[in-house]
Structure formats: C-alpha cells, structure tokens
C-alpha positions as CSV (number, residue, x, y, z in Angstrom):
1,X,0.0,0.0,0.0
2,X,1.1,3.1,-1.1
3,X,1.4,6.6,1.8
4,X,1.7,10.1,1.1
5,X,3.5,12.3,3.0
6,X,2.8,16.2,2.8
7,X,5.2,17.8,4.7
8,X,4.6,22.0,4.8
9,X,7.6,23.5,6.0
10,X,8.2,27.8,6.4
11,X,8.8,28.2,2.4
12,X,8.0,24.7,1.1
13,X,5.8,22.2,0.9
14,X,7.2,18.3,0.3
15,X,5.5,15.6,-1.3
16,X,6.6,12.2,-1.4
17,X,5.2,8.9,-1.7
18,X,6.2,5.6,0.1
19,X,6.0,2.3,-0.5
20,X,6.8,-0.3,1.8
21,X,10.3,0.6,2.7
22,X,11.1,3.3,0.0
23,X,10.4,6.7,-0.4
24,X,10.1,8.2,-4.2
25,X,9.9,12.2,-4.1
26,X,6.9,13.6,-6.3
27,X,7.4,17.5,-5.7
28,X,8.5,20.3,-4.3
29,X,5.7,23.4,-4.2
30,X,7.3,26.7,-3.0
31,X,4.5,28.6,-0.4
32,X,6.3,30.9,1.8
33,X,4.2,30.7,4.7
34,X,7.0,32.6,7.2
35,X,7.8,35.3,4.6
36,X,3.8,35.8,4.5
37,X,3.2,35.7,7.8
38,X,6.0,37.8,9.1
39,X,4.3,40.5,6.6
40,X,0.6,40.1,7.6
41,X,0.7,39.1,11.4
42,X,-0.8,35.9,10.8
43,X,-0.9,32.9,8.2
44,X,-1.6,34.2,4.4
45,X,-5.2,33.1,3.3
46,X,-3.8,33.1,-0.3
47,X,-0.7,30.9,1.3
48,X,-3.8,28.4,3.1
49,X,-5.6,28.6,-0.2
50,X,-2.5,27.1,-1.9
51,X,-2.5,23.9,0.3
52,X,-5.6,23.5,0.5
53,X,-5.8,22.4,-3.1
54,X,-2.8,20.9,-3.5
55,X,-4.6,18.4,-0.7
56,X,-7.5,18.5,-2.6
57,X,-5.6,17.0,-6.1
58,X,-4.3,15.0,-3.8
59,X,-7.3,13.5,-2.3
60,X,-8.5,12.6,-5.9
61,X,-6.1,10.1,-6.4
62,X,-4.7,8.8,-2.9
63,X,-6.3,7.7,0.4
64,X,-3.6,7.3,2.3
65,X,-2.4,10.2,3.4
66,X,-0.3,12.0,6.0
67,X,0.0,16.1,6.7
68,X,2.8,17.9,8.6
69,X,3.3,21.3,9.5
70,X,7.0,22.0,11.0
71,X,8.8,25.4,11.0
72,X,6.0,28.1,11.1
73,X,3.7,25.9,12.2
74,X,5.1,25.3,15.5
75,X,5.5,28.8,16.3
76,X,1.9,30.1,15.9
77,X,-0.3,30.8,18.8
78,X,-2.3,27.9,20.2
79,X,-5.5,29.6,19.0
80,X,-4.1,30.4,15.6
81,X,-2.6,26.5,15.6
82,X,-6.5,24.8,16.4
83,X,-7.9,27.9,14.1
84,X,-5.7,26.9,11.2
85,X,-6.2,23.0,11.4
86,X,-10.0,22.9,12.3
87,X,-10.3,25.3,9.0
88,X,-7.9,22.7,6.9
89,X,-9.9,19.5,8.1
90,X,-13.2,21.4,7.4
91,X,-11.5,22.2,3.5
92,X,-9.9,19.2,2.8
93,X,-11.2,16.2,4.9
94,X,-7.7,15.4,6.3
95,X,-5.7,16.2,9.8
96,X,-2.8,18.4,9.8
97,X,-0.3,17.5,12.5
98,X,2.2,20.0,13.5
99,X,5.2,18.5,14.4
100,X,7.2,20.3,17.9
101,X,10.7,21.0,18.1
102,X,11.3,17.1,19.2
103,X,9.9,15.3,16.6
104,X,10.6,17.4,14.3
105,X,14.4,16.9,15.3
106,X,13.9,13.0,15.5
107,X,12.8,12.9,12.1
108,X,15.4,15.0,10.5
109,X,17.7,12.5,12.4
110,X,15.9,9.4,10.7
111,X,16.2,11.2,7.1
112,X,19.9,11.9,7.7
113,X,20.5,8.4,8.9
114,X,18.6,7.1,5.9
115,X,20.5,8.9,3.5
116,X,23.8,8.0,4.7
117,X,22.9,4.1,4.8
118,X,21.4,4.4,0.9
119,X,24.8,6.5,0.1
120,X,27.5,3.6,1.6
C-alpha cells in the first residue's frame, strides 16, 4: 500500500510517496508561509488557499495520506494553531499534525541516517 506524506515546511511544501520501505519524491511546491506571515501578522489566506488544493488534487487520487506542519507551524499561537487546522480539516477532509521542536528533530535525524545508509 502506497502513503503520502505532505510535509509543509516555512517556504516549502514536500510531497513524497512511500512504498513499503522506499520513499520516491513527487514535488516540491514553494509557499512561503514565514515570509507571508511575518508580513501580515498571521498565516496568508492566499498561502492556506495554496494547500488546500494541493490536498484536494491530492485526495482525488490517494487515500492514504499524512500532513505535517513544522517550522511556522510550531511557532503560531495555540488559537491560531486549532484555528488553522479545524479550518484545513473542514477544507480538505484530512488532519494536519504539527510537528514540535522534538519530533521534528527526531525525524530529521531518521532522514539523515537514511541517506547516509542508501549512500554507503
């Protein structure tokens, strides 16, 4: 069975798909969410709009998967966090976790460690 992971970073947003045990990279979709929000106070609804239907394509074709906020994400207010992600899983049927500083870390870990096994 096949996963998508949507990962929405401060400037980009990743896409990749896994199968079993490897991970093939479908795109990379530039959305600066810090730039925007440094700007405006708060996220860009242009920036949200973006996502949203890049999730929406999405949704079309795959069930499985899996959203992540990190950067940005983790450094809005709680009520701008739950305001964001109620709005998203009202828009596109699908739950946007934001990662904190610790997973966040773990998982860069993981992908480093991945790529320097599939390099040796």
């Amino acid at each position: 069975m096949q996963r998508i992971i949507v990962e929405v970073g401060s400037k980009n947003t990743n896409i990749d798909v896994c199968y079993k045990e490897e991970t093939k990279h479908i795109m990379t979709q530039e959305i600066k969410f810090e730039e925007n929000y440094k700007k405006e106070g708060k996220l860009d609804k242009k920036d949200i709009d973006t996502l949203i239907e890049r999730v929406k394509i999405l949704n079309v074709v795959y069930y499985d998967i899996n959203i992540y906020g990190t950067g940005i994400f983790k450094d809005l207010k709680e009520d701008e966090k739950k305001k964001f992600v109620e709005y998203f899983k009202e828009q596109t049927g699908r739950k946007f976790e934001i990662l904190n500083e610790n997973e966040e870390k773990i998982l860069l870990e993981k992908g480093v460690e991945y790529l320097a096994n599939k390099n040796n």
